[in-house]
C-alpha positions in Angstrom: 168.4 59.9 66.9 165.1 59.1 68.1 163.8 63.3 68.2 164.4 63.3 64.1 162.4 59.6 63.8 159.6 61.6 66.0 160.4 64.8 63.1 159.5 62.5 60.6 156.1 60.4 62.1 154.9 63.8 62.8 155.3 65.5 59.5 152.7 62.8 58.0 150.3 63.8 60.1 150.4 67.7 59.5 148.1 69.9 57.2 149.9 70.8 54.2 148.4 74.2 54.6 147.1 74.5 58.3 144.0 76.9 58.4 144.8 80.8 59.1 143.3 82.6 62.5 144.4 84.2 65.6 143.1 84.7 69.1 140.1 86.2 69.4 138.9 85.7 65.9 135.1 84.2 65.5 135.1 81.0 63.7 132.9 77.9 62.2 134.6 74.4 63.0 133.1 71.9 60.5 133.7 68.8 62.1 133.6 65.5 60.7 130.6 63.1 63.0 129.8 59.1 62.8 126.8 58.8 63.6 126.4 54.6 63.1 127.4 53.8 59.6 126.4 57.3 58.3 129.4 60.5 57.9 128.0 64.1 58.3 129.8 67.5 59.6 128.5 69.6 62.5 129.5 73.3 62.9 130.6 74.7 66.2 130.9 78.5 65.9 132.4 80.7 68.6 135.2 82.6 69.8 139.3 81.3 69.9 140.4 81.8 73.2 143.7 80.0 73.4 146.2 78.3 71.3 148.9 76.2 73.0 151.7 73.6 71.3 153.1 73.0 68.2 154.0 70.8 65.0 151.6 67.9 65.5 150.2 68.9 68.8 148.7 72.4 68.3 145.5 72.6 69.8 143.1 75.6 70.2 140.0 76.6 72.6 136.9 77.9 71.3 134.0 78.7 73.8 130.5 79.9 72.8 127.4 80.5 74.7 124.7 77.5 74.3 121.1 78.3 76.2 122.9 80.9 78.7 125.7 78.4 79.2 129.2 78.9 78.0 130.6 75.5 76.2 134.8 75.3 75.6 135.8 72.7 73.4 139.5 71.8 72.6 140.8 71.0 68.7 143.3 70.0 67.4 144.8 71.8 64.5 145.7 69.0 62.1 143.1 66.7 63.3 141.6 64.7 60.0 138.4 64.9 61.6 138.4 68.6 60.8 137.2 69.4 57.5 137.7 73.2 57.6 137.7 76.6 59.9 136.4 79.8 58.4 136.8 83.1 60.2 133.8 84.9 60.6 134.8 88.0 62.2 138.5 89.3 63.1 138.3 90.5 67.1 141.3 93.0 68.8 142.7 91.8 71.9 145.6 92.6 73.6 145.9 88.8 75.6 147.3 85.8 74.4 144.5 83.5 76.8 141.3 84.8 76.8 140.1 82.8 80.0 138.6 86.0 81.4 136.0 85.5 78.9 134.6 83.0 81.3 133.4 85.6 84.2 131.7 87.9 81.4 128.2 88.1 80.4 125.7 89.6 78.0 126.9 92.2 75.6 130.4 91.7 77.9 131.5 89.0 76.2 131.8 90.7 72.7 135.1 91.9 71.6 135.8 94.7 69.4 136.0 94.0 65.5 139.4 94.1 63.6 139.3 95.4 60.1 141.3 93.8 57.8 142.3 95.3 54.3 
């Protein structure tokens, strides 16, 4: 009884079409930001390296190198606060996690491109 009354509060909250990419892919997270009174969208661009949940709770990782740093944020999928994700470049891997990412540096990090017909 109470898992389909969870179903149902759950299906509100989900994309109608949730955005399209995989693991490893490069992509621009336009994110919706209040700053004060005032609504504007910030891009984060880098790399997927994991996906974890479902329904409601899907989340993904994307980690990109700021000032010889490496920055990870966490998103999640249907979040109203995202406004889009566009791929910008399809990468192979063979992984489902691509925490070893972390340990690389330099031209290292970069993953071979995936064409896509």
């Amino acid at each position: 009884m109470s898992q389909a009354i969870m179903e149902l509060v759950e299906k509100t909250s989900l994309k109608e079409n949730p955005p399209e990419f995989e693991i490893g892919d490069t992509v621009d997270v336009h994110l919706k930001i209040l700053e004060g009174n005032k609504e504007r969208v910030q891009v984060f661009t880098g790399v997927v390296i994991a996906r974890s949940g479902s329904g409601s709770r899907e989340m993904f990782a994307v980690r990109r190198i700021v000032a010889g740093e490496g920055v990870e944020r966490k998103f999640p999928v249907h979040s109203p606060r995202i406004e889009k994700i566009e791929v910008k470049r399809s990468g192979v891997v063979r992984r489902a996690k691509l925490y070893f990412l972390r340990d690389r540096v330099g031209k290292a990090v970069r993953l071979k491109e995936r064409r896509r017909n």
